[in-house]
N, C-alpha and C positions, 0 to 999 in steps of 0.2 A: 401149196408150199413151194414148188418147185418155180411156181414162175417168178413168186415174189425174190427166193432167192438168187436168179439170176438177171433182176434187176441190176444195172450196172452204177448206179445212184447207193449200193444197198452193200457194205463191205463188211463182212464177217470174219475177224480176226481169230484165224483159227493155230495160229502160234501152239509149239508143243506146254509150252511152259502159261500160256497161256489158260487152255482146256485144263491143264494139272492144277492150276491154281482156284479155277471154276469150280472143280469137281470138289475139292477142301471147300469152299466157300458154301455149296451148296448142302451140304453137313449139316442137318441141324443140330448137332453135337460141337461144332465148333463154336469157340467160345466170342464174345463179344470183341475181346482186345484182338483175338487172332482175325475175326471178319473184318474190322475195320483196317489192320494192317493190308489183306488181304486186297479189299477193295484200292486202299492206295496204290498198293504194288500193281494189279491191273490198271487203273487208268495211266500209269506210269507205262506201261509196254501199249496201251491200246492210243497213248498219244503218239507214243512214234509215229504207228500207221497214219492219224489222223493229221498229223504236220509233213508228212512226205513231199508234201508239194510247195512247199510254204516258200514264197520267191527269195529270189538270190540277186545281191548285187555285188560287182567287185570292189574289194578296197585294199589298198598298198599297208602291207604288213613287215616291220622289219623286225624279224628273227635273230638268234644271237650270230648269225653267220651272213646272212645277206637284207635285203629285202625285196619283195617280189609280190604279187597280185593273190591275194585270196578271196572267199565268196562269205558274204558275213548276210542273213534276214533282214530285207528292206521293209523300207514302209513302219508304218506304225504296230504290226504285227498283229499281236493276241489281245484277246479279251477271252475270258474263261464266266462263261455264266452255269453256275449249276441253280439247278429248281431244288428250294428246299422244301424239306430240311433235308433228304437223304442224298442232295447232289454234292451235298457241302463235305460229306465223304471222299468224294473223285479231287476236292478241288487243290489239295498239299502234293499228290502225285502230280499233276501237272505244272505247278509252282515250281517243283524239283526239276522237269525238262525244261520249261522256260519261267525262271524267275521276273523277269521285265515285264510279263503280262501282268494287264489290268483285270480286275476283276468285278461283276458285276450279281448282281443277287435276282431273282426271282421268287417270290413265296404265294404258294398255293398250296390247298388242301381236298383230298375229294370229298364230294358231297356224297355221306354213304348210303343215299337212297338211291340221286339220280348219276351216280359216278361219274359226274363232273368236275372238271377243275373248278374251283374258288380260289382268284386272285385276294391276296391280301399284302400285296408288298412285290414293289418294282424298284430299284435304282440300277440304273446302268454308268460307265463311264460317260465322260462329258463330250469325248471325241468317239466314240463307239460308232459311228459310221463310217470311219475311216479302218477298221480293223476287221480281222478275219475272227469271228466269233465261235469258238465251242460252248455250245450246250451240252450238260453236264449232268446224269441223272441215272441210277443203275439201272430201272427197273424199267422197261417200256411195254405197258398193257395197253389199254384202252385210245392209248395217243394223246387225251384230248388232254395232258398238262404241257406235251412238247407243240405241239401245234398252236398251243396258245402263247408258250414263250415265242415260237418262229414269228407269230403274231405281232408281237409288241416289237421285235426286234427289226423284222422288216419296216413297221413303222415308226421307228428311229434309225431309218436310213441304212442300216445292213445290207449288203450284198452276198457277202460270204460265209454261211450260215453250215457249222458241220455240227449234227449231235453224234453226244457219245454214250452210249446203253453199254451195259453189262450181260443185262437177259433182256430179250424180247421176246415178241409173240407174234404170229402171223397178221392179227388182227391191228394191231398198231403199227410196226410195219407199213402196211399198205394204208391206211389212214396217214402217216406223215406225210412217208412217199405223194400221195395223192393230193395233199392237201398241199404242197409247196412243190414246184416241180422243180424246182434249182437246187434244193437241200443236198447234203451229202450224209447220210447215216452209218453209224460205226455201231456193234458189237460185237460181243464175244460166244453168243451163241442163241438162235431162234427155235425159241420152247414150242412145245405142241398147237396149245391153244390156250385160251384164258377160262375159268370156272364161270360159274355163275354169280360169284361176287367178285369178278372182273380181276382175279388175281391171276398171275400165271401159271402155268403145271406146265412141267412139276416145277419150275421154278424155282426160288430159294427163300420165301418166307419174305415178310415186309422185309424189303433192306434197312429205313430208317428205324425200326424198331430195333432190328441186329446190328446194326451199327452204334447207336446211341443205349442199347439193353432197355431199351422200354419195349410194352406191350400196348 
């Protein structure tokens, strides 16, 4: 555990208000409307971290007193792709930091034998390799649904590939890390291990089912 976390590819958003918000989420007494709030309001503090670096160009700004040089986001910016259905949770908190972003869909399901991803739905934007992409997805177990979006994203021309987890596990963790050596990964906190039916512990129970109140 300790080496994966001191990967420096590997950013764990450990915010006080952030861990508080975790700790309600992971509740199983918490209710459906409060989890889904719940998960907004984190991707909303866990993009800050994730847009920290996001480039700056100057532009002449005139104020009601003067006008003078300010720094406004170049380039073509974001694109927000979450993996559904439970990324599409994360994806109104980020809309809320940067409304301009484009947005793009991935849909996969795992296969509950061989707990593999099964793609069944891609669209991205039409200029998506010109932007800085967040991948979007609470739960990160086994890897193989994020390494397959970094997949299709890298070939549609991507360069700048950040995902953004809620819970992870050591075990996917180091499969993404491994699997793309450029990526930059974000959560809010690295669970123990995954079970034998590749869920996390302790984890917080399927997010799309607590998010949407399905079983």
């Amino acid at each position: 555990m300790s080496d994966i976390l001191s990967n420096p590819r590997l950013h764990v958003v450990d915010h006080p208000l952030v861990q508080h918000k975790l700790y309600v989420l992971r509740d199983k007494n918490t209710t459906t409307k409060d989890f889904r709030t719940l998960v907004t309001e984190l991707a909303v503090l866990e993009g800050y971290e994730a847009t920290r670096d996001l480039p700056l160009e100057d532009v002449e700004v005139t104020t009601p007193l003067e006008t003078f040089t300010a720094k406004r986001i170049s380039g073509k910016k974001l694109a927000i792709i979450p993996i559904l259905r439970a990324g599409l949770g994360m994806v109104d908190g980020l809309l809320t930091l940067v409304p301009s972003a484009r947005v793009g869909h991935v849909g996969m399901y795992r296969d509950p034998e061989t707990h593999e991803p099964v793609q069944y739905y891609c669209k991205f934007p039409d200029d998506i390799e010109n932007r800085i992409c967040l991948i979007v997805d609470p739960m990160l177990a086994t890897g193989g649904s994020l390494t397959a979006c970094i997949q299709y994203l890298r070939e549609a021309g991507v360069r700048d590939i950040r995902a953004l987890t809620l819970v992870s596990c050591p075990e996917g963790v180091q499969a993404v890390l491994d699997y793309d050596p450029d990526v930059q990964l974000y959560t809010c906190a690295v669970d123990r291990q995954l079970n034998d039916d590749a869920y996390i512990v302790p984890g917080l129970g399927d997010a799309g089912d607590r998010i949407y109140g399905t079983k």
